[in-house]
C-alpha positions in Angstrom: 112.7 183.3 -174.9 114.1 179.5 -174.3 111.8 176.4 -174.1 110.4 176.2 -170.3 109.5 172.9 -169.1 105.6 173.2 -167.7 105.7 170.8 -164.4 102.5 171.4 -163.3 100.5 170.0 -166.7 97.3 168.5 -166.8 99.6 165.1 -166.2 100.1 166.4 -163.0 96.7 167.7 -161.7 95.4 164.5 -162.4 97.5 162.3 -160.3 97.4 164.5 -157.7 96.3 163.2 -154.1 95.1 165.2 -151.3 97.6 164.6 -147.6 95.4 163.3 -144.9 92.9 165.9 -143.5 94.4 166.0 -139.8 98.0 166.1 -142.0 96.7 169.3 -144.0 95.2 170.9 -140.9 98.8 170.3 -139.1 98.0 168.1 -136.7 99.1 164.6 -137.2 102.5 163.6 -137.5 101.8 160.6 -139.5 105.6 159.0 -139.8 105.5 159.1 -135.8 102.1 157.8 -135.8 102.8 155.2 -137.6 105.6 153.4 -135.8 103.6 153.9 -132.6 100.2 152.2 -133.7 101.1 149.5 -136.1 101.8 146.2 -134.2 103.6 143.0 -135.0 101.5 140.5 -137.2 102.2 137.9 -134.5 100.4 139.7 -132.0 97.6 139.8 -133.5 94.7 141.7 -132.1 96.9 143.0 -129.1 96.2 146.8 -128.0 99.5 149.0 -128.4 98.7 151.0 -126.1 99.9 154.8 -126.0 100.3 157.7 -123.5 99.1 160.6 -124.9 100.0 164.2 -123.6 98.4 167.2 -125.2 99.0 170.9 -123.6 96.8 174.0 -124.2 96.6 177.6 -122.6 94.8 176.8 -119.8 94.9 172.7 -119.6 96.9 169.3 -119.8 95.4 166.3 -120.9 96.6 162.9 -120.9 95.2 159.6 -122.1 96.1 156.0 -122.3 94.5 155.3 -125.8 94.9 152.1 -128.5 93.9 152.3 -132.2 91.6 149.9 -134.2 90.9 150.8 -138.1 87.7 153.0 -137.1 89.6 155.0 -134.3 91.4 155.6 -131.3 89.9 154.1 -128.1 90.6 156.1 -125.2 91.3 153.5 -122.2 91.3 155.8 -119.7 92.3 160.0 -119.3 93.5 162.3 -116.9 93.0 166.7 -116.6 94.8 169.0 -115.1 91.3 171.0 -114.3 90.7 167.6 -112.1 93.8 169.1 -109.5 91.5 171.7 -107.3 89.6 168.6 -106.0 93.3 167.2 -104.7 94.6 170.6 -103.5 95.9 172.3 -106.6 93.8 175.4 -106.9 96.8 177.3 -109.3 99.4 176.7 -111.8 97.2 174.5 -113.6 99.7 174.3 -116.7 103.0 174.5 -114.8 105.7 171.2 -115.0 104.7 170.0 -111.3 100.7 170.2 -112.7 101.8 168.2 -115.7 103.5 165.8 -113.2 100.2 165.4 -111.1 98.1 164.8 -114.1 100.1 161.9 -115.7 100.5 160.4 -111.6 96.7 160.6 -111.5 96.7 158.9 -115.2 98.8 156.2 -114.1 96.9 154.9 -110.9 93.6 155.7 -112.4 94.3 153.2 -115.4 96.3 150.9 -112.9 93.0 151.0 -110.4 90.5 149.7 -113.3 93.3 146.9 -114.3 93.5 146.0 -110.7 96.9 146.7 -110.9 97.2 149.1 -107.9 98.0 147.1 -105.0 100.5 145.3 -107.3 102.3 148.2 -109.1 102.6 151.1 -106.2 105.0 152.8 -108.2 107.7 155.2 -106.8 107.2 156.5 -103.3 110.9 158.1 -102.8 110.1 161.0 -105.3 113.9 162.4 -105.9 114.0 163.3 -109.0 116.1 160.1 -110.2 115.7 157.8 -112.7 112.6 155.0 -111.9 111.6 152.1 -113.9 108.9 149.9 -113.3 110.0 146.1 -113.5 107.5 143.2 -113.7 107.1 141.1 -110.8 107.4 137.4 -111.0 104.1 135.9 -109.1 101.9 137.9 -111.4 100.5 139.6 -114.5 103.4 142.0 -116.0 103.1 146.1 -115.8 101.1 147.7 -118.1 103.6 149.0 -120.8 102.9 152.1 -122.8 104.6 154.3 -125.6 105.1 158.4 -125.1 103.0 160.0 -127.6 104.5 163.7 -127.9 102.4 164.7 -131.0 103.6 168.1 -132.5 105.2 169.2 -129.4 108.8 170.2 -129.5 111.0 167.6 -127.3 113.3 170.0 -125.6 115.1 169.2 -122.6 112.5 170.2 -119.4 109.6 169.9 -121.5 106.1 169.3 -119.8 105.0 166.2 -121.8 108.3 164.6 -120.1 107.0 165.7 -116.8 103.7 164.1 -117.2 105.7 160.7 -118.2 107.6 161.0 -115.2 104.4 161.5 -113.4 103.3 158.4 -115.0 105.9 155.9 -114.5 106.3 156.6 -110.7 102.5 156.0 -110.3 103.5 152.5 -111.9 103.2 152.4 -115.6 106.0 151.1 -117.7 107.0 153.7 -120.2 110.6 153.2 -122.2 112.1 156.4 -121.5 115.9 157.7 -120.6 116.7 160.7 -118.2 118.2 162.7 -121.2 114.9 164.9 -121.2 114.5 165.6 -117.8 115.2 169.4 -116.4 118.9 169.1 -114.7 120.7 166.5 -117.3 124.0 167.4 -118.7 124.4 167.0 -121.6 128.3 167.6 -121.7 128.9 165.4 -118.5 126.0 163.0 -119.7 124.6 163.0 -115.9 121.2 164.4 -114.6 121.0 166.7 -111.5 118.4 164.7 -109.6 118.5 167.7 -107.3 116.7 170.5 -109.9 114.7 167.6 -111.3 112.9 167.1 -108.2 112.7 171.3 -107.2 110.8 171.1 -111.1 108.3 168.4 -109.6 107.3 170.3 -106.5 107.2 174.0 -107.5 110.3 174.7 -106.0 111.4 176.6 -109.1 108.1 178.4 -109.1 108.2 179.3 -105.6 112.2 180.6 -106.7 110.6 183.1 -109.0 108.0 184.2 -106.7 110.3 185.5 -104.1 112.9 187.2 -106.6 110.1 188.8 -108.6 108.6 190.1 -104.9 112.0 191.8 -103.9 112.5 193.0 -107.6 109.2 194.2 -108.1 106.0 194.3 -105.9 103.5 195.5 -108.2 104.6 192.8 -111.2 104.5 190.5 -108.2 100.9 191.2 -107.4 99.7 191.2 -111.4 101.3 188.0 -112.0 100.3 186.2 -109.2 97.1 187.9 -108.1 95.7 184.0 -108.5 98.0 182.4 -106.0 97.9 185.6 -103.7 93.9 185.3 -104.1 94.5 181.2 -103.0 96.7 182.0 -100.4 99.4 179.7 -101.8 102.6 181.4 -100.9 106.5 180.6 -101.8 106.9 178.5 -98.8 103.7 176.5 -99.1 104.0 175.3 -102.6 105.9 172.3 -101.8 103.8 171.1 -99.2 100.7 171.8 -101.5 102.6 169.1 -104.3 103.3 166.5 -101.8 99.6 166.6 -100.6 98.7 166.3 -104.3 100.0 163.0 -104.6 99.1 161.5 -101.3 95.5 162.4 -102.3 95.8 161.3 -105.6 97.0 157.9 -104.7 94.4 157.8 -102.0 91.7 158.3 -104.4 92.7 158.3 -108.2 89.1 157.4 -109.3 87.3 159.9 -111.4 84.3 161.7 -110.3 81.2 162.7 -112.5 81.0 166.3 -112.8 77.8 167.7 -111.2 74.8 168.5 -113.1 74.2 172.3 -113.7 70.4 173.2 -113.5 70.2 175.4 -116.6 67.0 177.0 -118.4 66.5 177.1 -121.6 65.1 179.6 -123.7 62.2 179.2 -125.7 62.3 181.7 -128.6 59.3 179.8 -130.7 56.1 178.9 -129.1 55.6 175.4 -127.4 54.0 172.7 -129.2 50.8 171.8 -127.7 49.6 168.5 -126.8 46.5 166.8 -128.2 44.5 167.7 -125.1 46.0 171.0 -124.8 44.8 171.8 -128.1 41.2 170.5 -127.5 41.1 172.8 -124.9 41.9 175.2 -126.1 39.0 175.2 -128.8 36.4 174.0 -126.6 37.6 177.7 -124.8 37.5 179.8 -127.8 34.2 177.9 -128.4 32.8 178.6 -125.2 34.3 182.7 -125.1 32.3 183.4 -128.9 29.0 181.3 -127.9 29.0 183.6 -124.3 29.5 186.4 -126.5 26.6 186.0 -128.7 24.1 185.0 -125.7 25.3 189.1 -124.1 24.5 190.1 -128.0 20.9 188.6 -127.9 20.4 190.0 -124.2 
């Protein structure tokens, strides 16, 4: 048998260092992370600020967040569970309810700056390319990076639909149209057309109809939330632009309401002092009544 080199010697095991812990549970991407927190020297204790959009199952959260060497400080943050209160009862994960939420982001965080009457942000919402320039006679608009995370940067993604949703509520994100839904990437042009049917559901409210003609019963299983809702095909648009009237009439977060709930005891409650004095002076009392009916 030939000489075979052992690589993995004692040498080794000694040397060996352990990746991050958010690296070895997968999810950090530290070579991003990096180049989007550190800041220039010269800046010195100046917040980078970063807009953060993470997508689950059944929720979209975004955050305007900074780091400092003990943590991320989360500025302010935005839900997509926070849409029934402005009119979105459904699609709570779709691309027009990852628009909503980073539009709600963007004049929440713009509302505590006092930046709201000064950055309005886009009202002609057509699905075009917007950028948000600083005015002259005041302070400059609040500038953010796209923080992504793990999430796969395919063209029409939803993280690039809550940007969108953020930088025509008025934040200044540095972003190109390449990503949108509708850009082609052969004739290097976007289609501000589909872009904007992405932002109000038309798309959704597409499928609905060709999956009702097609097929009544998968219609009625895949839906049954929206039919229960009574959004319909033709009133999903209308339901989007009420959205964001009513999120830039009131972008302010609400406290959730307090839920009266019991809990249950499954040890005995400790007794106060007085409680427990009581208590013997009773037992004391029961035995000295019972010996008094003994001697009678």
């Amino acid at each position: 048998m030939p000489f075979v080199k052992v690589i993995k010697n004692k040498a080794y095991f000694k040397r060996y260092q352990v990746k991050f812990r958010r690296r070895r549970e997968g999810k950090t991407d530290y070579f991003a992370r990096k180049r989007l927190v550190i800041q220039d020297k010269n800046k010195y204790n100046t917040p980078k600020y970063r807009l953060i959009v993470r997508s689950s199952n059944t929720d979209i959260c975004c955050q305007i967040a900074y780091a400092r060497l003990e943590g991320d400080y989360i500025v302010s943050a935005a839900y997509s569970h926070e849409l029934p209160r402005y009119g979105v009862k459904v699609g709570l994960t779709n691309y027009a309810a990852a628009y909503c939420t980073g539009l709600l982001l963007a004049r929440r965080i713009l509302q505590k700056f006092s930046l709201d009457k000064m950055y309005t942000g886009n009202d002609n919402i057509d699905g075009s390319y917007y950028c948000v320039e600083d005015q002259d006679d005041g302070p400059g608009a609040f500038r953010c990076c796209l923080d992504v995370g793990l999430a796969r940067t395919s063209t029409g993604a939803k993280v690039f639909a809550a940007m969108k949703g953020a930088v025509d509520g008025g934040l200044d994100i540095p972003h190109s149209e390449k990503r949108f839904p509708g850009y082609d990437a052969e004739g290097k042009s976007l289609d501000a057309e589909v872009h904007r049917n992405h932002i109000f559901g038309i798309h959704v409210s597409d499928y609905m109809k060709s999956l009702q003609e097609e097929d009544e019963e998968a219609f009625k299983k895949q839906f049954s939330r929206f039919i229960k809702n009574g959004v319909t095909a033709d009133s999903i648009e209308g339901m989007y632009k009420k959205a964001h009237a009513a999120i830039r009439a009131d972008p302010a977060a609400k406290p959730a309401a307090k839920k009266d709930v019991k809990k249950k005891r499954w040890t005995a409650k400790k007794l106060t002092l007085a409680e427990r004095q009581a208590k013997v002076a009773k037992a004391k009392e029961e035995f000295l009544s019972q010996i008094e009916a003994q001697k009678e």
